[in-house]
Backbone of each chain as ProteinMPNN parsed JSONL, in Angstrom:
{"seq_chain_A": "XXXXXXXXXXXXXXXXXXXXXXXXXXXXXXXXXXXXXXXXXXXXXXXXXXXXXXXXXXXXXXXXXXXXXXXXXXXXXXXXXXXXXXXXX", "coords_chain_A": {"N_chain_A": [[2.121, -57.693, -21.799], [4.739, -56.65, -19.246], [4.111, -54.011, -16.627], [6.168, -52.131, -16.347], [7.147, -52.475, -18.8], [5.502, -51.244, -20.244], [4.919, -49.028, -19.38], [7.352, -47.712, -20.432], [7.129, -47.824, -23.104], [4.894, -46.474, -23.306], [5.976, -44.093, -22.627], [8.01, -43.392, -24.305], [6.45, -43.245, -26.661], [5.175, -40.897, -26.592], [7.141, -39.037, -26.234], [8.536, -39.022, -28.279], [7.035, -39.852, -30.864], [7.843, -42.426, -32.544], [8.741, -43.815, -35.386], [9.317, -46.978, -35.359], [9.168, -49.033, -32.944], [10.822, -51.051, -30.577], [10.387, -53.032, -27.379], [11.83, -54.749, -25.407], [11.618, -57.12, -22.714], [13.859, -58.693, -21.359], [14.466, -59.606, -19.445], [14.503, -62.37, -18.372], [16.234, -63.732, -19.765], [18.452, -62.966, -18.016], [19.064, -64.2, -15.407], [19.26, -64.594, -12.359], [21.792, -63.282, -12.672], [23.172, -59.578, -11.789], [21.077, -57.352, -10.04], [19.032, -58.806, -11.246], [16.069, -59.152, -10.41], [12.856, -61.422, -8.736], [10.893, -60.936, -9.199], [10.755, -59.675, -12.546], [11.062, -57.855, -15.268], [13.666, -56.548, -15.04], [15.547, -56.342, -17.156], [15.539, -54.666, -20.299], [15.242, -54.074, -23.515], [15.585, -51.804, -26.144], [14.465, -50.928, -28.988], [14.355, -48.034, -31.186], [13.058, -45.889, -33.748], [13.285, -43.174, -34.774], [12.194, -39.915, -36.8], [12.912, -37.474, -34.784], [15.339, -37.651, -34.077], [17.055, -37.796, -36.208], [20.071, -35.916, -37.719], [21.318, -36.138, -34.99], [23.884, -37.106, -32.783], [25.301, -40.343, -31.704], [25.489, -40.405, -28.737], [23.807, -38.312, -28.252], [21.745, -38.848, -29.186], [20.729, -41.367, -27.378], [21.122, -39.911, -25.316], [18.781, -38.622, -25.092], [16.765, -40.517, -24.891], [17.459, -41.862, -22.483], [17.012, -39.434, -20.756], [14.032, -39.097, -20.967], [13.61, -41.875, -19.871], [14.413, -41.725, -17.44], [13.29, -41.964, -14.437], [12.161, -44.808, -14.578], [14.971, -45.481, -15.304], [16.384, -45.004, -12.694], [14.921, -46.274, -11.309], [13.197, -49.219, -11.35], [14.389, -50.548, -13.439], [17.218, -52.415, -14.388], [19.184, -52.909, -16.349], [19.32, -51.605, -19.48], [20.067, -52.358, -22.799], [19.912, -50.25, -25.342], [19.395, -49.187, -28.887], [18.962, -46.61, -30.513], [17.928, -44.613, -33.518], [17.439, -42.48, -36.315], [14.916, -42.623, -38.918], [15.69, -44.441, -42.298], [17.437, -43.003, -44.807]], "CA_chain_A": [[3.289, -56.856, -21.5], [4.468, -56.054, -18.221], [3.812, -52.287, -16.344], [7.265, -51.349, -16.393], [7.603, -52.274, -20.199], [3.993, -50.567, -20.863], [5.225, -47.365, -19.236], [8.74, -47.258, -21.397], [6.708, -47.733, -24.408], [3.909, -44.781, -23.931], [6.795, -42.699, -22.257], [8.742, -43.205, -25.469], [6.063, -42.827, -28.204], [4.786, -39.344, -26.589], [8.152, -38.429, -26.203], [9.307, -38.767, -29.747], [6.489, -40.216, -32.345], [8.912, -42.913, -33.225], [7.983, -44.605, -36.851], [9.351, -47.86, -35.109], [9.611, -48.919, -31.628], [10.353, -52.456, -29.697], [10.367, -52.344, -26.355], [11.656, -56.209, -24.606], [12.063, -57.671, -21.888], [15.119, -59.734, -21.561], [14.464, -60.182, -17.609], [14.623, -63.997, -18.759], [17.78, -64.314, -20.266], [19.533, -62.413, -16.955], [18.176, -65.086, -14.529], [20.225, -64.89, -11.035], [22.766, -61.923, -12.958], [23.096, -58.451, -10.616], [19.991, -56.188, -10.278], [17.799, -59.476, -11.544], [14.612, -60.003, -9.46], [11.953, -62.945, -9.402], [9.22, -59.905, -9.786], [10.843, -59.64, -13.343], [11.348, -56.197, -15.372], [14.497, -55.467, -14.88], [16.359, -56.119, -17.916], [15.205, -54.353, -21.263], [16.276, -53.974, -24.526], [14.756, -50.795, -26.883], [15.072, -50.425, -30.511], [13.714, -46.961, -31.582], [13.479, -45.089, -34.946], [12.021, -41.631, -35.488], [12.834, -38.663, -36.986], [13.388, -36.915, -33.77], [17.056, -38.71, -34.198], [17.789, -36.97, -37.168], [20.915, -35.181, -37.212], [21.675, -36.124, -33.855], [24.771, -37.978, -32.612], [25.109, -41.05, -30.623], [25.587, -39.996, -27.481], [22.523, -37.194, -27.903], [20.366, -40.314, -29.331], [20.66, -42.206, -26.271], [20.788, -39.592, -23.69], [17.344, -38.187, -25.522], [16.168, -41.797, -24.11], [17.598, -41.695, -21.072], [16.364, -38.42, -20.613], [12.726, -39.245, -21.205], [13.451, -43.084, -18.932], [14.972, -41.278, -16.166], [12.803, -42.641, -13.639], [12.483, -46.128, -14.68], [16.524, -46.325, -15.318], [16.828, -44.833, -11.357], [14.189, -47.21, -9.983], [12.998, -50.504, -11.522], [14.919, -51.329, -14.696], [18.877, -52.677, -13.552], [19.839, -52.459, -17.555], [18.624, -51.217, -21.425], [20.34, -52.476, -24.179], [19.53, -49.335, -26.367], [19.345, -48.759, -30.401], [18.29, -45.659, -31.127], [18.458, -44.631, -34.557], [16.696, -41.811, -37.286], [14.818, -43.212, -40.029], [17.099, -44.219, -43.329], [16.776, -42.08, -45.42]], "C_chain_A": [[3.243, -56.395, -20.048], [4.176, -54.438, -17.967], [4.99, -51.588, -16.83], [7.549, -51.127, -18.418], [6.302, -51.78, -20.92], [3.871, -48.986, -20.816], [6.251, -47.165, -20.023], [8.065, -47.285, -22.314], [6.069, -46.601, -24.63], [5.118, -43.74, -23.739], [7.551, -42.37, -23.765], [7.972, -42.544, -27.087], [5.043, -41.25, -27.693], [6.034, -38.814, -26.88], [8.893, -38.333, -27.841], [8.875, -39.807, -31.289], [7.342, -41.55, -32.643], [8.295, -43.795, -34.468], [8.051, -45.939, -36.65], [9.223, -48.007, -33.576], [9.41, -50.303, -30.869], [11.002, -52.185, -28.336], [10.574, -54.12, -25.89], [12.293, -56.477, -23.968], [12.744, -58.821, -21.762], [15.207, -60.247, -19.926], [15.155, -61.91, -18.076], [15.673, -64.473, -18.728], [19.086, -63.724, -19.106], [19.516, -63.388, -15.736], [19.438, -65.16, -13.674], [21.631, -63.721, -11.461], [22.42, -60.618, -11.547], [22.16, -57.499, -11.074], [18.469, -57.168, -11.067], [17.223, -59.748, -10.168], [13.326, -61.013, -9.893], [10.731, -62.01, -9.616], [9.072, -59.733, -11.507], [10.939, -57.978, -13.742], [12.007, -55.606, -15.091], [15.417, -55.336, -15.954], [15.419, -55.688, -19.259], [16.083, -54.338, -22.698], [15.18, -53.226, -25.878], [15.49, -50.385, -27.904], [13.636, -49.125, -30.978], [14.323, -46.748, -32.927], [12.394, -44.271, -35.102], [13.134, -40.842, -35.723], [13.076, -37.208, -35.873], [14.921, -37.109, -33.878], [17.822, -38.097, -34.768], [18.621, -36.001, -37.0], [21.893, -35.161, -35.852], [22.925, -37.247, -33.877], [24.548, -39.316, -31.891], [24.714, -41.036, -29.474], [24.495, -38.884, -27.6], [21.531, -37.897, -28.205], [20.059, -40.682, -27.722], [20.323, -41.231, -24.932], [19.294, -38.614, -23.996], [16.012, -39.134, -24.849], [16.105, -41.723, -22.899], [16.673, -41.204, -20.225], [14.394, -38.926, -20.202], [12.29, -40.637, -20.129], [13.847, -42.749, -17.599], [14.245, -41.749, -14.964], [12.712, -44.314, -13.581], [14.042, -46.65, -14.602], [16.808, -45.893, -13.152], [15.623, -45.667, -10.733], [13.868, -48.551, -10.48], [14.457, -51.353, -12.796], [16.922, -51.127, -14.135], [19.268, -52.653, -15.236], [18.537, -52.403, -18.637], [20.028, -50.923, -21.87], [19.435, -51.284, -25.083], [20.093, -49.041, -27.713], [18.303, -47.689, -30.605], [18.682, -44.791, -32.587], [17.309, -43.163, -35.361], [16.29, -42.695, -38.276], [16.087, -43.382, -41.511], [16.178, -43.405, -44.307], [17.354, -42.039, -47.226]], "O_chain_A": [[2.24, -55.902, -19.534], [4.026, -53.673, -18.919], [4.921, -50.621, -17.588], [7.935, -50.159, -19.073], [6.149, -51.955, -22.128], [3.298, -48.128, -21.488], [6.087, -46.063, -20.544], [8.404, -46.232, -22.855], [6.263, -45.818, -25.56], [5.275, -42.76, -24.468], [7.618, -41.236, -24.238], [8.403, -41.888, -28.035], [4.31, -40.68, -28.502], [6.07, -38.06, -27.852], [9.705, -37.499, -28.24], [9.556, -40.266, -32.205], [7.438, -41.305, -33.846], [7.266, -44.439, -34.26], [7.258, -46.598, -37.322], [9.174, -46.945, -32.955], [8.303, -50.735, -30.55], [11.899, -51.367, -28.132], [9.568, -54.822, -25.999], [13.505, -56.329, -24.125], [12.237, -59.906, -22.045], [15.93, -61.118, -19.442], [16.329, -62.265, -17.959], [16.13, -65.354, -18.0], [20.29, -63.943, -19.243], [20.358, -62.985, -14.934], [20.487, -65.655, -14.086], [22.398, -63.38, -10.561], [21.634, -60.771, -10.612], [22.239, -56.9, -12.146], [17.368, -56.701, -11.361], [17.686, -60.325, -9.185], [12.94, -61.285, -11.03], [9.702, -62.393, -10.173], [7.961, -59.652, -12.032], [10.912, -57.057, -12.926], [11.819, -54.423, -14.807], [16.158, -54.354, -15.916], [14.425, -56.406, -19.357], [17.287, -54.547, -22.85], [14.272, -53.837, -26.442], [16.571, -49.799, -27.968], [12.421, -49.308, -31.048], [15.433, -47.098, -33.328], [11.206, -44.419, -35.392], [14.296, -40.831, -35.316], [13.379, -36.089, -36.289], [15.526, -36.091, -33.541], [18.941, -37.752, -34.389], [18.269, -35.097, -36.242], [22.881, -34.451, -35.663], [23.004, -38.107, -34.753], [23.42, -39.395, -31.405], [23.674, -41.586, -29.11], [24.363, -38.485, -26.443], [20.445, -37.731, -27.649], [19.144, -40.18, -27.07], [19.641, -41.492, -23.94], [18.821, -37.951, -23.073], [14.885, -38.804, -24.479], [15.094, -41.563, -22.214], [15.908, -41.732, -19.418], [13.871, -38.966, -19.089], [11.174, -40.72, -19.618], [13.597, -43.516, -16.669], [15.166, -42.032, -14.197], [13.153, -44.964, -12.634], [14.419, -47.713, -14.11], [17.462, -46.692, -12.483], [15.495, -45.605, -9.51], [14.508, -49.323, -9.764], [15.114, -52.394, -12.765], [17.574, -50.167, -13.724], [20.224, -51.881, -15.163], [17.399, -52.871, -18.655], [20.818, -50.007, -21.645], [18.289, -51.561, -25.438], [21.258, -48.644, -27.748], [17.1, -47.85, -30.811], [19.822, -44.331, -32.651], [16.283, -42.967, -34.708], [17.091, -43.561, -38.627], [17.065, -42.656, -41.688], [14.979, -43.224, -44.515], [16.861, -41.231, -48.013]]}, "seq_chain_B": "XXXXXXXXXXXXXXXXXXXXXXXXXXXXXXXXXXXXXXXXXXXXXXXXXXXXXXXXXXXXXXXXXXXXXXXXXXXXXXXXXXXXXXXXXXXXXXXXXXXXXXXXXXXXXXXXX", "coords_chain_B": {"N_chain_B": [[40.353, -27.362, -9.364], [37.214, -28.23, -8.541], [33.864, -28.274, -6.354], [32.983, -30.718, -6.31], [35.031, -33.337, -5.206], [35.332, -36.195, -6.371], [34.301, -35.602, -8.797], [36.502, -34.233, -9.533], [38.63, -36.518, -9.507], [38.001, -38.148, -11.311], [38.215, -36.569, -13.704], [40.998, -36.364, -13.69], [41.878, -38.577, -13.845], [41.166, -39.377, -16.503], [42.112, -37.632, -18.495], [44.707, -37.896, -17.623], [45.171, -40.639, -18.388], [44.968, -41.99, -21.78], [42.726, -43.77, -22.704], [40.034, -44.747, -20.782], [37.725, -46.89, -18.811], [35.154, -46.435, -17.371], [33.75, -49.607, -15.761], [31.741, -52.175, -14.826], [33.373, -54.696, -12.199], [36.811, -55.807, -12.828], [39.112, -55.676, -16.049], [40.271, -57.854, -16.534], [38.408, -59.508, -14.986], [35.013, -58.845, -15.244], [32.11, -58.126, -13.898], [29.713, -57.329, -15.052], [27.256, -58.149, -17.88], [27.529, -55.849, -19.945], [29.507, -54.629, -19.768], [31.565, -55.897, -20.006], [31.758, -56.798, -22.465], [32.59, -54.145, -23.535], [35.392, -54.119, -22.973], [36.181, -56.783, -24.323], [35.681, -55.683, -27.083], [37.468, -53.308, -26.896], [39.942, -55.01, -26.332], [39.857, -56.284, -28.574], [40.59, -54.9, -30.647], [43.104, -54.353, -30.162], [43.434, -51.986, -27.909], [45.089, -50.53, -25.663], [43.975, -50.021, -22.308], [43.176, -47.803, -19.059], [40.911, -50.031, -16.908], [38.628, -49.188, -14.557], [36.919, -49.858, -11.814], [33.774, -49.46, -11.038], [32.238, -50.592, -8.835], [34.084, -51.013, -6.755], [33.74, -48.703, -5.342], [31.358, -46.645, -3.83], [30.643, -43.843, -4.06], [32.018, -43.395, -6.689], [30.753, -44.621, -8.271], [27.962, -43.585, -8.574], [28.662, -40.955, -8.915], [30.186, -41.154, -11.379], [28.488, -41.134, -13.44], [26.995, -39.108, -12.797], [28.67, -36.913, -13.697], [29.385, -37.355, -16.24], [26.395, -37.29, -17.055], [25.101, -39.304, -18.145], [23.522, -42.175, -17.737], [24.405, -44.897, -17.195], [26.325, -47.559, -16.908], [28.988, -49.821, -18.787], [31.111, -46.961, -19.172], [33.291, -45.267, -21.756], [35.924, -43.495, -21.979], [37.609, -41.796, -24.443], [40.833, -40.189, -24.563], [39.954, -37.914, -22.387], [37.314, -37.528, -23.378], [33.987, -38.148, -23.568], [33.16, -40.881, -24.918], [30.734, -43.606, -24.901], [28.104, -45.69, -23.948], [27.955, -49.193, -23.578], [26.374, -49.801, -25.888], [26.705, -47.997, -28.132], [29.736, -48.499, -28.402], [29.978, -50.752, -29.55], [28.304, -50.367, -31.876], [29.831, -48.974, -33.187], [31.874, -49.646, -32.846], [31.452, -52.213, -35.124], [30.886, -50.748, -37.277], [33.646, -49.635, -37.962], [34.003, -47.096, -37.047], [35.12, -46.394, -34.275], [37.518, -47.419, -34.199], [38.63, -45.167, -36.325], [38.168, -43.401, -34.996], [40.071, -43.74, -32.729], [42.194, -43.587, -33.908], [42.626, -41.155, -35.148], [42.963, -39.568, -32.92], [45.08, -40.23, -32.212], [45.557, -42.732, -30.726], [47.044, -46.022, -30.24], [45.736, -48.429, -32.889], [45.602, -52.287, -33.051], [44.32, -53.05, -35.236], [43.571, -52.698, -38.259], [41.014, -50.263, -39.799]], "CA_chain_B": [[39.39, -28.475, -8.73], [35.571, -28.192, -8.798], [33.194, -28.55, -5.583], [32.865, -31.974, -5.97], [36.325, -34.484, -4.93], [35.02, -37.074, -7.305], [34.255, -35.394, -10.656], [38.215, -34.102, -9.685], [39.276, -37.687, -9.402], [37.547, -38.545, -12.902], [39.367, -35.389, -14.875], [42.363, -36.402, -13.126], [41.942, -40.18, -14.525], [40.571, -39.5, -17.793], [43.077, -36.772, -19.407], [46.18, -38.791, -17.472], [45.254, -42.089, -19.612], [44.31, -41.908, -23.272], [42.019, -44.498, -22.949], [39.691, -45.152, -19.815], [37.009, -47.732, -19.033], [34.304, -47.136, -16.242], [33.09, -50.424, -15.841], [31.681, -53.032, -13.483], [34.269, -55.368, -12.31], [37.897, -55.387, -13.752], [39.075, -55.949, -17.511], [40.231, -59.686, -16.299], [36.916, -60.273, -14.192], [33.88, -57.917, -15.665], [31.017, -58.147, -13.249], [28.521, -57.287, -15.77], [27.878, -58.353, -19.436], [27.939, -54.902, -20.692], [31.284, -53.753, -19.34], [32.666, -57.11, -20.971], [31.499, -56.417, -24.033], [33.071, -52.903, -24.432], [36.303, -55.355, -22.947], [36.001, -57.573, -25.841], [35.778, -54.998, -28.173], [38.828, -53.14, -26.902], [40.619, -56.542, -26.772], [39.999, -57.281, -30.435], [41.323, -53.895, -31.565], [44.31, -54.251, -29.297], [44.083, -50.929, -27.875], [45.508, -50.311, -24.342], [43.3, -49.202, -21.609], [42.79, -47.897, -18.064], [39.537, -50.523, -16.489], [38.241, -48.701, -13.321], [35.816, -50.683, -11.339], [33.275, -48.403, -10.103], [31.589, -51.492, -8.024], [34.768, -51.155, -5.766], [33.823, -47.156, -4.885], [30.1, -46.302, -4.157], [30.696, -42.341, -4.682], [32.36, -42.934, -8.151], [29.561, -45.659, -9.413], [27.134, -41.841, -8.988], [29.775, -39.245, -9.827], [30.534, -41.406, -13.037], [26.85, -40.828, -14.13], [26.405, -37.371, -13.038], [29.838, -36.39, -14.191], [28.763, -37.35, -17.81], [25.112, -37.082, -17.477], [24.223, -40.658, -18.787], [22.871, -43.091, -16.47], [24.724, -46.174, -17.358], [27.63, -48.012, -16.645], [30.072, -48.827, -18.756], [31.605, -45.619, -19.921], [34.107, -45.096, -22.149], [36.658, -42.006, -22.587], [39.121, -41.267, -24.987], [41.494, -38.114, -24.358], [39.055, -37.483, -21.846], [35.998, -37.102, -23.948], [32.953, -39.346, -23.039], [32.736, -41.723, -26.279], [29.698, -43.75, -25.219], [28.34, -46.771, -23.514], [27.988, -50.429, -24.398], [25.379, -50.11, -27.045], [27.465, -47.303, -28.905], [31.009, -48.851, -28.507], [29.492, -51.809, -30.301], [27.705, -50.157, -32.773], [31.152, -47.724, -33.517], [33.136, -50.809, -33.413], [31.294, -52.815, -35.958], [30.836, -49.838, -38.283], [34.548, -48.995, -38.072], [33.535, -45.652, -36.499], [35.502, -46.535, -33.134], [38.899, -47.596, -34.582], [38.937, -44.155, -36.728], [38.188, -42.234, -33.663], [41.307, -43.471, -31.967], [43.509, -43.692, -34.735], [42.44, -39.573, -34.939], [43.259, -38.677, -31.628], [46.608, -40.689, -31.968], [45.524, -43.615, -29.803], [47.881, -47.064, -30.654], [45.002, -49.748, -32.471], [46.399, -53.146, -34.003], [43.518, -53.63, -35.864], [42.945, -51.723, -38.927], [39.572, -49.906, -39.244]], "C_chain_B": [[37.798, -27.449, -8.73], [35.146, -28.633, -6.69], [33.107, -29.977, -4.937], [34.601, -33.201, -6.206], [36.082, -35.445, -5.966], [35.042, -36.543, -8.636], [36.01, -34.835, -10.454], [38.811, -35.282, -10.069], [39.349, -37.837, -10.97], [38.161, -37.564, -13.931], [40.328, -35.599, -14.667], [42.481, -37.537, -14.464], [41.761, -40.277, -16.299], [41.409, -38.8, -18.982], [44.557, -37.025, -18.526], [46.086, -40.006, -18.228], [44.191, -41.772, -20.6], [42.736, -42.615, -23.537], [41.326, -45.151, -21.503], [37.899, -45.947, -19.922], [36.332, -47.631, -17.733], [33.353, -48.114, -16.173], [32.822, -51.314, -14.403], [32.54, -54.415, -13.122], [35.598, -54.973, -13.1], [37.919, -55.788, -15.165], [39.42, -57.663, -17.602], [38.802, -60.236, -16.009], [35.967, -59.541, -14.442], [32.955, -59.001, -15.047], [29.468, -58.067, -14.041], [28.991, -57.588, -17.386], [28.034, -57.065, -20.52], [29.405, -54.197, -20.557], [32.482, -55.116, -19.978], [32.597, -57.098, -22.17], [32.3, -55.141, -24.856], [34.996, -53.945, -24.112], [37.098, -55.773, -24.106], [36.796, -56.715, -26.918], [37.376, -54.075, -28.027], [40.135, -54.317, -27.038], [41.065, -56.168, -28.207], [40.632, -56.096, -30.814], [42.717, -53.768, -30.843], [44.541, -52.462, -28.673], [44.129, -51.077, -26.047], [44.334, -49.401, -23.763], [43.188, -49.41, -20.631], [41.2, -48.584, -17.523], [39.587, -49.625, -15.294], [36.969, -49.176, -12.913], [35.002, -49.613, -10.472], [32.425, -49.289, -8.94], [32.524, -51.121, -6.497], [34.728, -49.052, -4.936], [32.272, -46.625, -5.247], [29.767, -44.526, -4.817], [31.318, -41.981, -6.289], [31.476, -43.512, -9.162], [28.685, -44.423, -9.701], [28.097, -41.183, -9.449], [29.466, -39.581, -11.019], [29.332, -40.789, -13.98], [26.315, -39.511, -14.177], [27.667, -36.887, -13.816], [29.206, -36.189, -15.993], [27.099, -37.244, -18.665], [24.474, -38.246, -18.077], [24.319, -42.14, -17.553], [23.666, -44.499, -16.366], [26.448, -46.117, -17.231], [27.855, -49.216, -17.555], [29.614, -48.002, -19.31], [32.863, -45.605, -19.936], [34.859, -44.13, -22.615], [37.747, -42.447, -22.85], [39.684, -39.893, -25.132], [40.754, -37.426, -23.786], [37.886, -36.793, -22.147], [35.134, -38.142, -23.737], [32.612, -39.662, -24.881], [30.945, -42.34, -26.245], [29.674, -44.881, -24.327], [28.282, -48.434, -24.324], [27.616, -50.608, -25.809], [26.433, -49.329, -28.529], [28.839, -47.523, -29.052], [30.904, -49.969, -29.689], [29.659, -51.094, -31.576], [29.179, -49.366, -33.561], [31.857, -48.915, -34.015], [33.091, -51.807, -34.783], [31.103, -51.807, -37.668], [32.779, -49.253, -39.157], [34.88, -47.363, -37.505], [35.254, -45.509, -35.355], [36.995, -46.421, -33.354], [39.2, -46.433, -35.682], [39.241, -43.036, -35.952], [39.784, -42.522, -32.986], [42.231, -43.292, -32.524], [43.305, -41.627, -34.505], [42.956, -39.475, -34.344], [45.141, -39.567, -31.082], [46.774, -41.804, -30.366], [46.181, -45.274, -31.058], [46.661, -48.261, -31.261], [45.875, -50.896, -33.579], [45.49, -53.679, -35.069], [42.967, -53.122, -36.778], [41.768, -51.592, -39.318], [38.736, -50.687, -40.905]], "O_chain_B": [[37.586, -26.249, -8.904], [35.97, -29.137, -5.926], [33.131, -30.355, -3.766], [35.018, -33.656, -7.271], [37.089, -35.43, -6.673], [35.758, -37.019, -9.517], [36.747, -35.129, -11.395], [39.585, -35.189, -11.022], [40.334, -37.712, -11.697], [38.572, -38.003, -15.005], [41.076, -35.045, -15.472], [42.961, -37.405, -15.59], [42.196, -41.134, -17.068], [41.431, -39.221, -20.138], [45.503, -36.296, -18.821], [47.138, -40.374, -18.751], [43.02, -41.432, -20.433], [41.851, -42.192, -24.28], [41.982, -46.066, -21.005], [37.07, -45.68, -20.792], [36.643, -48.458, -16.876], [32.187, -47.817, -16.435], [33.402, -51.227, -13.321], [32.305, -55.326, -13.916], [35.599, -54.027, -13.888], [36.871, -56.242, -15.624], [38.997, -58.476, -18.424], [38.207, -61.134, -16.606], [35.687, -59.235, -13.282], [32.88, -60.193, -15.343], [28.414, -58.6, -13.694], [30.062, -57.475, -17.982], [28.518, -57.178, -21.645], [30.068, -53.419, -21.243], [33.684, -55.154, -20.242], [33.527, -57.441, -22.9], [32.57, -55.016, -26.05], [35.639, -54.334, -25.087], [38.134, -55.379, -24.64], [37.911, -56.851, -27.424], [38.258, -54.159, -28.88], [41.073, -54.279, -27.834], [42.137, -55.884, -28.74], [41.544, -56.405, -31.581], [43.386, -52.798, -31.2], [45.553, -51.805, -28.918], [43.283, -51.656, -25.365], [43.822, -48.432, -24.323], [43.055, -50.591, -20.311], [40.242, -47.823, -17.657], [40.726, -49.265, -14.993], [35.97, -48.938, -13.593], [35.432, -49.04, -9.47], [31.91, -48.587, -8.069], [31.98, -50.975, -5.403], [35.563, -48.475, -4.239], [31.889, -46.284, -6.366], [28.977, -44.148, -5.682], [31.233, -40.929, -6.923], [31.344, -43.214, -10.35], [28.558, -44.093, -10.88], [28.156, -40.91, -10.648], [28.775, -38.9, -11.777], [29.415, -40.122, -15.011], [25.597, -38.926, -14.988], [27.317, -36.323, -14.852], [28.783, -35.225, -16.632], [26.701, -37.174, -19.828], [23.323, -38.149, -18.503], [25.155, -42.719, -16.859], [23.471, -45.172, -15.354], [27.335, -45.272, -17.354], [26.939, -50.013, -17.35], [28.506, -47.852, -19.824], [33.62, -45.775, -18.98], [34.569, -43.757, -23.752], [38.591, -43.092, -22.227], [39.221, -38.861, -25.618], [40.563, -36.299, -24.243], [37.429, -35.818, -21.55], [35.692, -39.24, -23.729], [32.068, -38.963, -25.736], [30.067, -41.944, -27.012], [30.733, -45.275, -23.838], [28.565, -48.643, -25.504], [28.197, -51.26, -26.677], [26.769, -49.899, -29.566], [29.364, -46.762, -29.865], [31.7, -50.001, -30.627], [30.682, -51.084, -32.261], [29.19, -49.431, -34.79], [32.292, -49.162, -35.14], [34.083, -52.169, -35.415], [31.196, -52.226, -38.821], [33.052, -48.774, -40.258], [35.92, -46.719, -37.638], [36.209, -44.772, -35.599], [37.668, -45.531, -32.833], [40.305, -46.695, -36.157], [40.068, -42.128, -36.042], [40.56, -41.589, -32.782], [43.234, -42.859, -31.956], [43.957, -41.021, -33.654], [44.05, -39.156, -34.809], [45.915, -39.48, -30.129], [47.562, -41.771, -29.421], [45.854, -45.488, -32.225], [46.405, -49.123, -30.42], [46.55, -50.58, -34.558], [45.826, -54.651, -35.746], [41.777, -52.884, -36.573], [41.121, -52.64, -39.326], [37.513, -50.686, -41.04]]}, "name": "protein", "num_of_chains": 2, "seq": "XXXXXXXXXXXXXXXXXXXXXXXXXXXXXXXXXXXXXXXXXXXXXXXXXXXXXXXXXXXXXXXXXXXXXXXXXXXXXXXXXXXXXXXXXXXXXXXXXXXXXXXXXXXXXXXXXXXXXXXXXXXXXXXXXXXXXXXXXXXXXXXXXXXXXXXXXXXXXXXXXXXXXXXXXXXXXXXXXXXXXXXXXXXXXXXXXXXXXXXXXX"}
């Protein structure tokens, strides 16, 4: 796994336990798109599930993410595809 | 008006059309595959909407983001409420979520939910 997708993963499972969590790099499939580089790590794509979630809306899911990626989304990573979800219950 | 000329622009734009789309590139030519995707999805439900290319205006590609507080581009408002970006237009749209929301707020869709 690269750095960038080694730091979104711990940042994510301090930040909110999650019971699931994939964390991938889609750099690949963007190849020559805007904000791709040949260093790699810039496109992601993060499926979360914890009970942090619970209750929460869409838009407070995601910007709970954000929130917590805020450095990576303002410096390496050019997109995340994000699913963030509460366990079913 | 507010401090900042830009988040004015965006309240201007957003509660004058029902339905607005900050995305990259226009709704003919989308620059990125997430701003074509929410596109698409408006497409298929036939509902009318303002595209606004924030590629073509470096102070509204930031405003847009601080304005609403979420980092990504697109963004989608209806009746000038921030709905959501790619991932959540999707996810709304395939649930039926999306096409309830506008029918609510008395937005035109041809595609029942």
């Amino acid at each position: 796994m690269g750095q960038v997708a080694d730091r979104i993963e711990r940042k994510l499972r301090m930040a909110f336990q999650p019971e699931s969590l994939d964390v991938i790099d889609e750099t690949n499939q963007h190849h020559g798109h805007a904000g791709w580089r040949e260093s790699g790590e810039t496109h992601f794509r993060v499926e979360i599930i914890a009970s942090a979630f619970a209750g929460k809306s869409r838009v407070e899911r995601q910007r709970a993410v954000y929130e917590v990626l805020a450095e990576e989304l303002a410096g390496p990573v050019h997109a995340l595809a994000l699913t963030a979800n509460a366990p079913a219950t | 008006m507010s401090d900042n000329p830009v988040f004015d622009r965006i309240r201007d734009d957003i509660t004058s059309n029902d339905v607005v789309l900050y995305m990259k590139g226009t709704p003919v030519f989308p620059q990125c595959g997430f701003s074509a995707t929410v596109v698409q999805v408006l497409s298929h439900i036939g509902v009318k909407f303002k595209g606004i290319d924030v590629l073509a205006d470096p102070g509204l590609r930031q405003g847009i983001k601080d304005f609403a507080s979420w980092p990504t581009i697109p963004q989608l408002y209806v009746k000038g409420e921030f709905v959501g970006g790619c991932d959540i237009i999707r996810e709304m749209f395939q649930s039926g979520e999306l096409q309830e929301l506008l029918k609510s707020k008395g937005v035109a869709v041809t595609q029942a939910a």
